[in-house]
N, C-alpha and C positions, 0 to 999 in steps of 0.2 A: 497209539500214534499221536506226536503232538500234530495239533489240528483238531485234531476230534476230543468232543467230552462224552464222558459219561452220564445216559439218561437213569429216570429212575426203574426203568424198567431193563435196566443193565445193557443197554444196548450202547452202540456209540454211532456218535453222529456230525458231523464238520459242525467246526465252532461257528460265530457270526462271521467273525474277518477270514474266513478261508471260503476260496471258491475254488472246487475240483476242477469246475469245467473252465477256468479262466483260460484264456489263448494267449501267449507271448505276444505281445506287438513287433518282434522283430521275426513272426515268423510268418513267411510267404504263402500266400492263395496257393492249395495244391500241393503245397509238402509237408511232411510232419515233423514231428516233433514231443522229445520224452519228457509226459507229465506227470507232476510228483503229487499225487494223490495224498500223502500223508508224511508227518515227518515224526518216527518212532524218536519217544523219551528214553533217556538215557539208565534213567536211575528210578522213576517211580513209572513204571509203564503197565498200568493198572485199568487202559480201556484198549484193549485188543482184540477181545472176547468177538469171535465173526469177521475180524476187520484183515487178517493175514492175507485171506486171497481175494477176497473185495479189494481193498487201497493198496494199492503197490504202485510204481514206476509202472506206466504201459505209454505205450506209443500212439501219438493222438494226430489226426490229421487236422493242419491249419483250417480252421474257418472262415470267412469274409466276415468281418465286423465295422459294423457303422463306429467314427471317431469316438472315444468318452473318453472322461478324464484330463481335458485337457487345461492346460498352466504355462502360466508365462510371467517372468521375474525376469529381474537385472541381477547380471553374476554379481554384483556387490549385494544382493538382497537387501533397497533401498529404493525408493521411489523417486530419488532423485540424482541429475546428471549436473554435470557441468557444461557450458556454453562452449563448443568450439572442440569439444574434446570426444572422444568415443563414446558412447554407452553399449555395451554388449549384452543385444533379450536371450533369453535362455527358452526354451519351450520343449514342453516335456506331453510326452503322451501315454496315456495307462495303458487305453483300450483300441485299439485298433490295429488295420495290416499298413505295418508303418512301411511298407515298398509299394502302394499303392494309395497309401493317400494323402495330400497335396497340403502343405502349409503355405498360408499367405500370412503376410505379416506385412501390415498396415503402420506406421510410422505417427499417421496425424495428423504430419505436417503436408502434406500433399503429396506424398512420396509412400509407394509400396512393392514388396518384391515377392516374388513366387516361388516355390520349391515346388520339386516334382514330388517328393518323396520326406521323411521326416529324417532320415540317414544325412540329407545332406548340410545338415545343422545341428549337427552333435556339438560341436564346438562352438555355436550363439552364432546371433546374428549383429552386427556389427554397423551404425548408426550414425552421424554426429549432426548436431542441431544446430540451425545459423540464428534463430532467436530464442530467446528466451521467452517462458511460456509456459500453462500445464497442457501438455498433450495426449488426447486418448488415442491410447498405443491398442491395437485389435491384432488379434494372432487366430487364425479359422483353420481346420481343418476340416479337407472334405473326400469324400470317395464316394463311391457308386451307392454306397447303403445309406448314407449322410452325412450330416456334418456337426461341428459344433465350432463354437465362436468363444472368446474369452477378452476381456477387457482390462487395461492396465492403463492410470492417470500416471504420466510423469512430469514431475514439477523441471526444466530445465530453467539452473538457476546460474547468474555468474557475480561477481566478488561485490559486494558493494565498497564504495572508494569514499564516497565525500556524503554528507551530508548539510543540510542548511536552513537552519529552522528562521523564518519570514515572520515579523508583526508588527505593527504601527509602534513606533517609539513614547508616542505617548497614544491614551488613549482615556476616553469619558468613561467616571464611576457609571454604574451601574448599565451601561450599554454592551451591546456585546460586539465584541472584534473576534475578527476572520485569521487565526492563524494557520500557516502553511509552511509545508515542506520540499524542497530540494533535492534530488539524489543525483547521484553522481557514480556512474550512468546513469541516465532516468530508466531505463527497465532493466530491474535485476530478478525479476521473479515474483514470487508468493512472498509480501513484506507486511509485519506486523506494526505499528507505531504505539508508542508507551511514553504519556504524555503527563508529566509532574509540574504540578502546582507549588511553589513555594515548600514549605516545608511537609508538605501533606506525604503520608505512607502509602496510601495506593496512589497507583496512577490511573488516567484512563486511558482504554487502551479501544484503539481503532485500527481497522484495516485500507483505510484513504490516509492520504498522506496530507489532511487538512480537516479542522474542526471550529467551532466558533466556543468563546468562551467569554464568562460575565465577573470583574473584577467588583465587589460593590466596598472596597475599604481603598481611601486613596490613600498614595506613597508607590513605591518599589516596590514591584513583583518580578518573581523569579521564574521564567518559564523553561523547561527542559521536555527534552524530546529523544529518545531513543530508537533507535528504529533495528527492526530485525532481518534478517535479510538471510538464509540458510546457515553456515556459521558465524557468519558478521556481525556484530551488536556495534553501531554508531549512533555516537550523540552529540547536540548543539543545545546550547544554551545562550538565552537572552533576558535582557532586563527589560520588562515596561515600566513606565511613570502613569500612574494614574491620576488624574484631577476631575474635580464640580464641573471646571471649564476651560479653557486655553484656546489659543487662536494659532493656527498654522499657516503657511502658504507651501505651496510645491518651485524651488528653486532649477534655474538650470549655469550652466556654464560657457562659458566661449568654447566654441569647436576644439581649440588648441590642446586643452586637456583630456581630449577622447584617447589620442595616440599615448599616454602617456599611464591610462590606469589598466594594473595592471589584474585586474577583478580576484582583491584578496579583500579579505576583512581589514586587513592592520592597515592599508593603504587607504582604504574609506575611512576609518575611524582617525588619519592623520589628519586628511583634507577636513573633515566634520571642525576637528578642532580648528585647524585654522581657520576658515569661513569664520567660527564663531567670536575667534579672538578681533578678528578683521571690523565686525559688528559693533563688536564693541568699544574697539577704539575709534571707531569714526561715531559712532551716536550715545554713546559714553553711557548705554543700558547695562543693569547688575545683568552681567555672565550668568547669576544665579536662575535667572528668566529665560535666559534662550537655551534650545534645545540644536543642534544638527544633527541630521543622519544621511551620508549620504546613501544612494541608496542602488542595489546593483543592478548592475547592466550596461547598456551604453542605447543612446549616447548618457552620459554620465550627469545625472539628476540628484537632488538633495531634497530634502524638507526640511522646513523650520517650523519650532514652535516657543510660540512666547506662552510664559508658564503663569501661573500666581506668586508672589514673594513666599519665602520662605517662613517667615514668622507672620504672624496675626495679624491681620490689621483691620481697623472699623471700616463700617459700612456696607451696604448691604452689597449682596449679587451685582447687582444691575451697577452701582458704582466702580466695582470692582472689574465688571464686565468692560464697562468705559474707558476703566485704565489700561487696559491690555491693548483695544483698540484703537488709543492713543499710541499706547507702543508701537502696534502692529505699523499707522501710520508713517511713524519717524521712521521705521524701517524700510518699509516700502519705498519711500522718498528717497534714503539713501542708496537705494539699491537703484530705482531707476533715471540716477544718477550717476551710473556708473562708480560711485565713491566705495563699495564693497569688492575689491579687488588681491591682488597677491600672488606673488611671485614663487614659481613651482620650481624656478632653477635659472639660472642667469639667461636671462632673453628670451626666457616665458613668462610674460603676463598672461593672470586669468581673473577674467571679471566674471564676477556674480549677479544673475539678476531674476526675476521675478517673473513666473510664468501667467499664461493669462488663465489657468486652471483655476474652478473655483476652488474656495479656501475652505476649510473645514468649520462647522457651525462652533459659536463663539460658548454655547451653552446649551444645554435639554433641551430639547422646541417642542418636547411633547405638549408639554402644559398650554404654553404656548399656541401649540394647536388648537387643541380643546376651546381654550376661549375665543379663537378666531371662526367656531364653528360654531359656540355658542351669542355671539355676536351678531353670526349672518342670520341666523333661527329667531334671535329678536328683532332687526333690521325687516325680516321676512313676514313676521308677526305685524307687526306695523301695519307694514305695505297692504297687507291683504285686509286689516282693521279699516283701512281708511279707503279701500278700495268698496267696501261694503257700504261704508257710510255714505258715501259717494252716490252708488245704485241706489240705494233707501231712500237720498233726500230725490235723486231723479225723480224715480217713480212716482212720490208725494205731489 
């Protein structure tokens, strides 16, 4: 009989995976039902020997059995759903009297429904999720002899659309700047982000949609940002300028141009240039030096930065520092003079002018620090020298 092997003492005996006494779970408390003890090979039927009227078809009366066995999958066999759309659980039972014992099926999301019976979910259970989100899905079956519970995480994920990788236009060598991302929806589920440095072959790769990173070679860097989203792979890419040092301010605009942007990249990077052009023909500084970005949202805000020249020139930091904040200066003046100004379309003027936000440090102040700390420590030293000498000649 297949089912049973042959011992070595010729006998035969049910294999591991057959259980004679197993009970059908469709069959009812109190009735019976024909058990198939064994199942005779066809062609090599070589352990029989005693098994003929032992193992046969006999007629078995239902037992009560406590739930075992129990499973719960999505008929797509996949862990995850779509937002807004059906997910159908499936739930299956090995071991028990599936007309007396009771499925609850728990959702997650605050929502759970009961069955009397396991018959009346042959055909799944049927769901749809209003966020998105990983949900622990619980399916229990219980009757008089007991129960069991089973566990199921589903990711409910929906399309991502847009993404928008965020970071200071320019930024200080060797410091570290806060880059950030955008999504569009902002929750689309479980999102991986895979984040390329310039020309480099790996990326780093995070599960926040923001990380900090240290440029220590100045010029053009290339930053790109991938993000994963269930089938979705979107990316944005941006340039920073790094420098020693530069001088910024945070600009704003007359109210008149809120109504008018229309929160795209191509329409900030228009106004960016004009701002800049505008800069320059009224305080006649190299274009080469100034920076705009404006920058999203509303109401509608820009930053500027005045850069170092492009070719070499003598003298040290600290003069070089001087010249910028002489720039910065002439700029300022112009701006809140109203003289930075431009025409957005016939019978819109928009002036430019200069917020009262502090401006971004002109150079390193670490060093800086240091000696203002080592300063007050000598200063301190003193004090307390001459404070003793003081007491000494008192006393005398």
């Amino acid at each position: 009989d297949f089912g049973f092997e042959r011992q070595s003492d010729g006998g035969c005996t049910a294999a591991f995976w057959f259980v004679p006494s197993s009970v059908s779970r469709d069959c009812t408390t109190g009735d019976s039902f024909l058990n198939t003890t064994g199942y005779r090979k066809a062609l090599s039927n070589n352990c029989t020997a005693g098994t003929l009227g032992k193992y046969r078809i006999r007629r078995q009366r239902c037992l009560h059995q406590a739930p075992r066995g129990l499973q719960l999958v999505t008929s797509e066999g996949t862990l995850t759903a779509t937002l807004g759309d059906n997910v159908t659980l499936l739930v299956f039972l090995e071991e028990g009297d599936g007309s007396t014992t009771s499925i609850t099926v728990d959702f997650g999301d605050g929502t759970a429904i009961s069955y009397a019976n396991i018959s009346s979910i042959e055909d799944g259970v049927k769901h749809t999720y209003s966020k998105v989100g990983i949900y622990q899905v619980a399916a229990m079956a219980l009757n008089s002899l007991g129960s069991e519970r089973v566990l199921l995480y589903l990711h409910v994920t929906c399309t991502l659309e847009q993404v928008q990788l965020s970071a200071p236009s320019v930024v200080v060598r060797n410091k570290a700047v806060d880059l950030s991302t955008v999504l569009k929806p902002r929750y689309v589920g479980t999102v991986t982000y895979y984040w390329w440095f310039n020309n480099h072959t790996e990326p780093v790769v995070t599960l926040v949609g923001g990380m900090s990173f240290t440029f220590y070679k100045e010029g053009t860097h290339t930053v790109t940002v991938q993000v994963s989203a269930g089938n979705t792979v979107l990316q944005d890419k941006i340039t920073v300028a790094v420098y020693e040092y530069f001088r910024s301010h945070v600009l704003a605009f007359s109210s008149n141009l809120d109504a008018f942007n229309p929160a795209v990249a191509e329409w900030r990077q228009d106004i960016s240039r004009v701002v800049k052009d505008s800069m320059v023909q009224v305080t006649g500084i190299n274009g080469e030096q100034l920076l705009v970005s404006v920058l999203p949202g509303l109401p509608t805000a820009a930053e500027l930065f005045i850069i170092p020249e492009k070719r070499p020139t003598e003298g040290t930091m600290n003069r070089k520092g001087t010249h910028l904040e002489q720039l910065s200066q002439v700029l300022l003046s112009a701006l809140n003079q109203d003289l930075i100004q431009f025409t957005l379309r016939p019978g819109v003027q928009v002036n430019v002018y200069p917020t009262r936000l502090s401006p971004a440090p002109l150079v390193d102040t670490s060093e800086s620090g240091h000696n203002g700390a080592a300063v007050i420590m000598l200063v301190s030293v003193v004090f307390v020298g001459l404070a003793v000498f003081v007491i000494f000649k008192f006393k005398r």
